[in-house]
C-alpha positions in Angstrom: 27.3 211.2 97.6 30.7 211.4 99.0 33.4 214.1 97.7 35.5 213.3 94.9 38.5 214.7 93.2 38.3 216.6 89.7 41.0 218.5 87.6 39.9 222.0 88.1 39.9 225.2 86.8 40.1 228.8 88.0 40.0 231.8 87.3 39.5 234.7 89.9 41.1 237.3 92.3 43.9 235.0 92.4 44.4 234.4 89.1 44.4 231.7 86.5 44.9 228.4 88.2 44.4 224.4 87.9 44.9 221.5 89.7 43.4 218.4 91.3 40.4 219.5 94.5 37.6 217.4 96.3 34.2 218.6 95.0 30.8 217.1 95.4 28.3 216.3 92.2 25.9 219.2 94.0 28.9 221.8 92.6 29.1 219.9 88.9 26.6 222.2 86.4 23.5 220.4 85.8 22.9 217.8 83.3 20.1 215.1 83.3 22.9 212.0 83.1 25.0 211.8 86.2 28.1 209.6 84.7 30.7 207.6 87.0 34.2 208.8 84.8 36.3 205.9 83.8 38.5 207.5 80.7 39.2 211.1 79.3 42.2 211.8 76.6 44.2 214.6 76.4 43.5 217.4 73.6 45.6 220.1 72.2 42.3 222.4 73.5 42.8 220.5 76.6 46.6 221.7 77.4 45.2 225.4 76.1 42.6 225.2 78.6 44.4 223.6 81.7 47.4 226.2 81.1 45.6 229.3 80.1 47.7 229.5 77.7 44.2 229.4 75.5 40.5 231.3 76.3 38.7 227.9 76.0 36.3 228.0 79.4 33.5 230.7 79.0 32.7 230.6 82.6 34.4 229.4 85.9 35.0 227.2 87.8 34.9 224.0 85.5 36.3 220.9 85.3 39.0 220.2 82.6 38.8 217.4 79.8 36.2 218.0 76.4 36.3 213.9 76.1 34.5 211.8 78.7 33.1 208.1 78.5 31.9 206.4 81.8 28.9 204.4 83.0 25.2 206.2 84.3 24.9 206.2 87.5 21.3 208.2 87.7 19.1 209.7 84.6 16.3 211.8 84.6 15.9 211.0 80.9 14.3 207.3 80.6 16.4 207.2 77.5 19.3 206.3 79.7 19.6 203.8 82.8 21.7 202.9 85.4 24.9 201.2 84.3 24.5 202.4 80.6 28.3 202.7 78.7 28.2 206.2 77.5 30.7 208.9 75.8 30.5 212.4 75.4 32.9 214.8 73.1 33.2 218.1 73.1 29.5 219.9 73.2 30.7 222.4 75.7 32.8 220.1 78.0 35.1 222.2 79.7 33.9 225.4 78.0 30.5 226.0 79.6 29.8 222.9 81.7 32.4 220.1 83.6 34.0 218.2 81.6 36.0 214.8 81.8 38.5 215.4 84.5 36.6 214.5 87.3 35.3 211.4 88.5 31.7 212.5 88.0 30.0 214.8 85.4 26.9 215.4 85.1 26.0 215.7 81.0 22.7 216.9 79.2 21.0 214.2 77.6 20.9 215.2 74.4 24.5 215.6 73.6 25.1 211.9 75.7 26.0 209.6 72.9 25.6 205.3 74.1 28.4 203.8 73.7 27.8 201.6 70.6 28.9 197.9 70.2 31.9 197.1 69.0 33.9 199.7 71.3 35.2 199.9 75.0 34.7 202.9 77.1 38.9 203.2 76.9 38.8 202.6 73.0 36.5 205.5 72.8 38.7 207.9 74.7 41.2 206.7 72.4 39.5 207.8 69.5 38.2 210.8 71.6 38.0 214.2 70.0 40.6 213.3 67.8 39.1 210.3 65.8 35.6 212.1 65.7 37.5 214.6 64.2 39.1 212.3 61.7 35.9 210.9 61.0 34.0 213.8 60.3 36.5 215.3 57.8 36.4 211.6 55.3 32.1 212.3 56.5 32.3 215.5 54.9 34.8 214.6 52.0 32.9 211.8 51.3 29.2 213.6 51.2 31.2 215.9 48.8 32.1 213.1 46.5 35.6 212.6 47.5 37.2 209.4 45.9 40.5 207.4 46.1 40.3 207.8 42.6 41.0 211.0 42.8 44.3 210.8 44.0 46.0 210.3 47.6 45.2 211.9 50.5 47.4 214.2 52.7 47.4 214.5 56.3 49.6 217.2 58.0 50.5 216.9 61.3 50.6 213.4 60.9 52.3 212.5 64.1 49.0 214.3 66.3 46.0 212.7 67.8 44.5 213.4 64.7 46.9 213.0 62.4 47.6 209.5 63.0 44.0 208.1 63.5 43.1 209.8 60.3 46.0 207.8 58.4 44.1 204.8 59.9 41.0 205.6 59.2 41.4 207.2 55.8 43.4 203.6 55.1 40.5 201.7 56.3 37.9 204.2 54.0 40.0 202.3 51.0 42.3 205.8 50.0 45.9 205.6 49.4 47.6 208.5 52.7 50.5 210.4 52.3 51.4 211.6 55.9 52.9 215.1 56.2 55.3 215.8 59.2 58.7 217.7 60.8 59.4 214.2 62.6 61.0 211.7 60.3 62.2 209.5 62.9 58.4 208.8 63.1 58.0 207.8 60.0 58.1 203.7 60.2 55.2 203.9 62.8 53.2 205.9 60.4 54.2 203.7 57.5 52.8 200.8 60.2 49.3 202.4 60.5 48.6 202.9 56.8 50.8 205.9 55.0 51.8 204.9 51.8 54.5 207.3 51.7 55.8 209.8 54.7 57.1 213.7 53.2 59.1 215.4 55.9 57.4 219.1 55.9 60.9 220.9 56.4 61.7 219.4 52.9 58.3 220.6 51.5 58.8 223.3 48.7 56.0 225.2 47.5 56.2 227.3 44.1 53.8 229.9 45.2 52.2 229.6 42.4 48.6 230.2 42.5 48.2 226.7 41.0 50.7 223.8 40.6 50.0 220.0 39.6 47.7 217.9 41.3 49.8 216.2 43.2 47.0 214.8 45.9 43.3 214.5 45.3 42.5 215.8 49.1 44.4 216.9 52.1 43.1 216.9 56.2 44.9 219.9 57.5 45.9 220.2 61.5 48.5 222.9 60.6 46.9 226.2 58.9 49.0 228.9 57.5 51.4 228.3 55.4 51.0 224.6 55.3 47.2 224.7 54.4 47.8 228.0 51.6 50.6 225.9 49.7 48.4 223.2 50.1 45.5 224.3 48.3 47.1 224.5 44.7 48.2 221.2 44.7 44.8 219.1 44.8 43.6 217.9 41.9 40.3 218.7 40.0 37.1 218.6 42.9 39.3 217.4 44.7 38.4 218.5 49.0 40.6 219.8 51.2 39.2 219.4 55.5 41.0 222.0 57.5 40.0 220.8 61.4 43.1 222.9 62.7 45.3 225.6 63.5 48.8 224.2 65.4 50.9 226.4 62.9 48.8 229.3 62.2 45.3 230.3 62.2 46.0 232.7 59.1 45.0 232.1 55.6 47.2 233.4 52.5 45.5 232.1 48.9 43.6 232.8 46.0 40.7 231.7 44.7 42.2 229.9 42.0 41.9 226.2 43.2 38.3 226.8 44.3 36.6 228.5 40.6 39.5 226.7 38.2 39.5 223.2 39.7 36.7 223.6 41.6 38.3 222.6 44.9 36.4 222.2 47.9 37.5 223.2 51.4 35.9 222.3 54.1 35.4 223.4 57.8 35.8 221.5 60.2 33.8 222.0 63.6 33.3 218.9 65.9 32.4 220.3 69.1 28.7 221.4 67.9 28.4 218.5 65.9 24.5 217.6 65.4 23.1 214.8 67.2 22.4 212.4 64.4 25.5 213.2 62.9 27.6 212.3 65.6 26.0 208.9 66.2 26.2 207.9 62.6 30.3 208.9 63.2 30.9 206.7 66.1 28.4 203.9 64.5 31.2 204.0 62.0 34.2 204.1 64.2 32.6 201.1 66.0 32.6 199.4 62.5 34.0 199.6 58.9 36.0 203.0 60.1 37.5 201.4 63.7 41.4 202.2 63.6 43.5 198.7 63.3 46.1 200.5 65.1 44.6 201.7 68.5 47.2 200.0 70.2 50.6 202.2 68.4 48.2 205.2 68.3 47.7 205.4 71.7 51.3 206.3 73.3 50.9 207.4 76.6 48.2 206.1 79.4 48.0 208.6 82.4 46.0 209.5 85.7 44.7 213.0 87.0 47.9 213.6 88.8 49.5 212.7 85.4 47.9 215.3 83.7 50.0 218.8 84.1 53.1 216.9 83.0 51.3 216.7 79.5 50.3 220.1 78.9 53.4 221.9 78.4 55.1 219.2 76.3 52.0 219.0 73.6 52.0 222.9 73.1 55.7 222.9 71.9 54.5 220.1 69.5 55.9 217.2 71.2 52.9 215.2 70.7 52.8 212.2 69.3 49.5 209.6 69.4 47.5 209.7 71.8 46.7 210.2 75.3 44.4 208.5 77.3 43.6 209.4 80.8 42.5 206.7 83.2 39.8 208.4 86.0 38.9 204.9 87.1 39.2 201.1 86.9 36.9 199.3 84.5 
């Protein structure tokens, strides 16, 4: 098979280094499903990664990009044939193996999800990490007995990838969203994908109290720190709080007073290792009853592999907002 190009990533005598390179699918690391790439997205671990400004890659060189959706071109597993629609989200993409930056990867079989009715390969990347993320934190609420009854639901960093599917999908889950963000001239779009009401963060007090009134009855956290710890004493009774990530802070300043007087819950949030028949029950959903009604706002930005260093820098200083779909190749 002809050479084709790839986002790439180095690290070696002469330094830390990415960029766009011909390779051939013989230097790709193995996987029994050879994929022709049409869509990636665009990650916060993805602009740690393609910078270095984050140790995400255990090994080098790899191909950028932890999202991927494409057709088969070859399988050695009869599970999948030629000209199957299949995704793939994190499960070592550009940590230990190639991931979507490329116009081939090679992915193991059992981590190659088939693209399930009711979603395009671009509507996937959309969703990407991010949505399966979203999705898997009201999964895990929900198996924890989360209900709208319990009160709303806040998202911080509402204006993120995740952020703003969650609003959707929480909305189309049937709870009431309160979206949490330092960007109020972004609050009418959030309004128009399903936030009841918008707080602007800079104007978020806490009492530092080690419990206050339950003013929400769950929160998904993007922020940590001091976002997440004045967080915590404000969800009411068994209430669950899903903390899936760390733009703030990655430290953690509470008591245990939520969790043994109100019995709050919260929950980590890990998508990349995701089992098997958890994640096809997640994009079952976001094929179906959970499928944002928004992809169209939530998606911002459409981009090619030449596009892609342009992006990094500007969603580490928190300029993000939606998402960011990458286009390898033509449907």
């Amino acid at each position: 098979m002809k050479r084709f190009r790839a986002f790439r990533i180095n690290n070696d005598a002469n330094g830390y280094r990415a960029g766009l390179t011909d390779i051939s699918v013989a230097d790709l690391v193995e996987g029994e499903v050879l994929v022709k790439v049409q869509w990636s997205s665009v990650n916060f671990k993805d602009a740690l990664a393609g910078t270095g400004k984050g140790k995400i890659l255990r090994q080098f060189p790899l191909n950028g990009g932890i999202d991927v959706a494409g057709h088969v071109v070859a399988s050695a597993d009869p599970a999948f044939q030629e000209g199957d629609a299949v995704l793939c989200t994190g499960c070592g993409l550009s940590e230990t193996r190639d991931g979507g930056y490329g116009e081939y990867v090679k992915l193991p079989a059992e981590w190659t999800i088939p693209l399930p009715a009711g979603l395009s390969t671009r509507e996937a990347m959309a969703l990407g990490t991010a949505g399966f993320t979203a999705a898997l934190s009201l999964l895990r609420m929900l198996d924890n007995r989360q209900s709208p009854t319990l009160g709303p639901i806040a998202i911080t960093g509402a204006t993120g990838g995740v952020g703003m599917l969650a609003i959707d999908i929480f909305n189309r889950a049937g709870f009431e969203v309160h979206a949490i963000s330092g960007k109020p001239d972004r609050f009418d779009t959030l309004k128009g994908i399903g936030a009841t009401q918008c707080i602007d963060r800079h104007h978020l007090q806490f009492s530092g109290k080690p419990l206050d009134s339950g003013r929400f009855g769950g929160a998904l956290d993007n922020v940590g720190g001091d976002m997440l710890s004045g967080l915590l004493p404000l969800i009411a009774p068994y209430g669950n709080v899903a903390s899936c990530g760390l733009a703030g802070s990655p430290a953690l300043a509470t008591t245990v007073m939520p969790f043994i007087i109100r019995g709050v819950s919260l929950l980590g949030i890990a998508s990349a290792g995701t089992a098997r028949d958890i994640r096809q029950e997640i994009w079952h959903r976001l094929a179906g009853d959970w499928k944002p009604a928004h992809l169209d706002t939530i998606v911002t930005r459409e981009i090619t592999l030449d596009e892609l260093p342009g992006v990094f820098g500007g969603m580490l200083e928190g300029q993000s907002f939606g998402r960011t779909v990458v286009r390898v190749a033509e449907d």
